[in-house]
N, C-alpha and C positions, 0 to 999 in steps of 0.2 A: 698532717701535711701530706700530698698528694706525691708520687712521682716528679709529676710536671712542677708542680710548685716546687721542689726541692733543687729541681733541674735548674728553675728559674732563680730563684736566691742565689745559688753557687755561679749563677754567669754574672750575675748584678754583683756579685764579691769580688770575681774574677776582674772585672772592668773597673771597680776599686781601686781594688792592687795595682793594676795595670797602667793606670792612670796618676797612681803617686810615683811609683818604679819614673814611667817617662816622665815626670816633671819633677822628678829627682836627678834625672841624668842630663837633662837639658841643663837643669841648675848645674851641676857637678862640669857637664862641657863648656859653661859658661866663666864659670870659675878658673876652669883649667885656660881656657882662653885668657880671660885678663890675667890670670901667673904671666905666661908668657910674655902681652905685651910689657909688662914691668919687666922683666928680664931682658928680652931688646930694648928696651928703653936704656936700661943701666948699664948697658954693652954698646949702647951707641948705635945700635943696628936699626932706628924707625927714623924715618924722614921727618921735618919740621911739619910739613901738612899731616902727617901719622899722628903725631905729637900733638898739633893743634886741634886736630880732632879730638882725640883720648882726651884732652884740656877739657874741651866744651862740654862733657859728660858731666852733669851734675852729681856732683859727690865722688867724681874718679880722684883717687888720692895712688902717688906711684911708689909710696911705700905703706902699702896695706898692711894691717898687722891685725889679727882675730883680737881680739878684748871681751 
């Protein structure tokens, strides 16, 4: 394997990583967002239109539990 071919495999690995990293943190901010709305919810703190929203999210449940 060349220089350049080696150059090139390490940026094609790099853009791998890179690419599961952000669409692991996108998940992870995602998560972290509905925490929260559950947490105003249970505090009283989101409006009936907030609420009816969050509602209409197919499969949104406001006490999420991993299993």
């Amino acid at each position: 394997m060349t220089d350049k071919e080696k150059y090139i495999a390490r940026v094609r690995e790099t853009e791998r990583r890179n690419e599961k990293n952000t669409r692991l943190t996108k998940e992870t901010k995602l998560g972290q967002w509905c925490h929260i709305q559950r947490l105003l919810y249970h505090v009283g703190a989101l409006s009936q239109n907030e609420i009816a929203q969050l509602e209409a999210v197919e499969g949104w449940d406001w006490n999420y539990d991993i299993k």
